[in-house]
N, C-alpha and C positions, 0 to 999 in steps of 0.2 A: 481746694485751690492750692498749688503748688506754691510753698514759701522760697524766698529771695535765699540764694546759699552764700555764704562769702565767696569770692573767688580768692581763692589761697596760690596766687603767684606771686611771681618778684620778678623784676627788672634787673637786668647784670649793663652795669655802665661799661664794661667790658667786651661785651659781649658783638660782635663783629656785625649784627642783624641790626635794625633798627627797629624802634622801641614797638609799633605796631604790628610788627613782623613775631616779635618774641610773645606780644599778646596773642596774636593766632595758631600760633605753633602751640602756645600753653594749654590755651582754652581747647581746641583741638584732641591734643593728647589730653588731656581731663575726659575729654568724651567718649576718646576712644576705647580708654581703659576702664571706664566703667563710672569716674569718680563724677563724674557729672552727671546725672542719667536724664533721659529722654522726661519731659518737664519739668526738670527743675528751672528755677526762675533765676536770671543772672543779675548781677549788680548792675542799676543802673549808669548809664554812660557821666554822670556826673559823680555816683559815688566810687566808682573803680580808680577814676581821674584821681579823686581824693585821696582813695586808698594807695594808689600809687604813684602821686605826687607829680601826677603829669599834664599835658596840657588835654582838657575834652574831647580838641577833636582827634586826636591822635586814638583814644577810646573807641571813638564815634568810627571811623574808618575800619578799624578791625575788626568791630559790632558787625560793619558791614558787607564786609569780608565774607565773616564768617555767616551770614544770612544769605549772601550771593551764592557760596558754595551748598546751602543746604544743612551745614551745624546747628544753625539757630532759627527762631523762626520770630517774626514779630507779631504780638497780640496788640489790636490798635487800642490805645489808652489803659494797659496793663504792663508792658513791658517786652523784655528781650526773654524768651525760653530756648534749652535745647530742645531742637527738633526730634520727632519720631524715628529713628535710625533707617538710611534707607539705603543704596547704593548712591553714593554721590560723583561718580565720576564711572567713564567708559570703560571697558577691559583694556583697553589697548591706550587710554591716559593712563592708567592704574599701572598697568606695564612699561611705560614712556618714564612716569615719573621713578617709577622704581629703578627701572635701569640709572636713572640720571642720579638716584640718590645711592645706589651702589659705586655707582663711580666716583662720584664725591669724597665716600670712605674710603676707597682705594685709596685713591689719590693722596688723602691726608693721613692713610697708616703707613705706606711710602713712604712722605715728605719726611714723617716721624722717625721715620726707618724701625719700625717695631714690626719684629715678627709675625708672620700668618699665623699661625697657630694662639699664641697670646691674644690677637688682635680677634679671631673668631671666636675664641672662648669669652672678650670682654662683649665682644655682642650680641652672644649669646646667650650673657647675664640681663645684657640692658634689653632683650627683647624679652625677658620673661613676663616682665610686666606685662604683656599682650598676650603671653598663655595662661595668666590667672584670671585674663576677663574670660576667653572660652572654655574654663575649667568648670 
């Protein structure tokens, strides 16, 4: 039986997303890179709340999020796990959202007025993380 892992995130009061938004994106990226693996057992929706000093159901919505999409799965009277890795989304959402999330970068290494070059090289660092999970 798969033991409960801490969920090792943080909230940024800064941070432009709101607070359930920033738990899915976490939890998410945890999975995707490997740190979470396919059954591990997540914090309960009351102790994450605790852990990160927020209100349940704020928890409880992202839990469910990420269960709608296929991240998580629920064991009835056991808890919240990550799911068995599957494709979770169409080739052509995959490409939608990609496109939409390329643009976004644009857009804010522009705004920044930070060169192409600089600005591919730093994301080139931040996506390495996703070539040591298929390494």
């Amino acid at each position: 039986m798969a033991r409960t892992q801490a969920l090792p995130i943080q909230i940024a009061t800064g941070d432009p997303r709101p607070i359930g938004k920033q738990i899915v994106d976490a939890v998410r990226m945890r999975i995707a890179t490997g740190e979470l693996e396919p059954g591990a057992q997540l914090p309960s929706v009351r102790g994450l709340a605790q852990q990160l000093t927020i209100n349940p159901n704020t928890v409880a919505k992202a839990y469910a999020e990420l269960t709608a999409e296929g991240w998580l799965e629920s064991r009835l009277g056991l808890g919240l796990y990550v799911a068995p890795p599957r494709q979770r989304l169409s080739a052509a959402e995959r490409d939608r959202r990609m496109d939409e999330a390329i643009q976004a970068f644009v857009h804010e290494v522009a705004a920044l007025d930070y060169p192409p070059d600089r600005a591919i090289a730093r994301l080139d660092k931040a996506l390495g993380v996703l070539a040591k999970k298929s390494a």
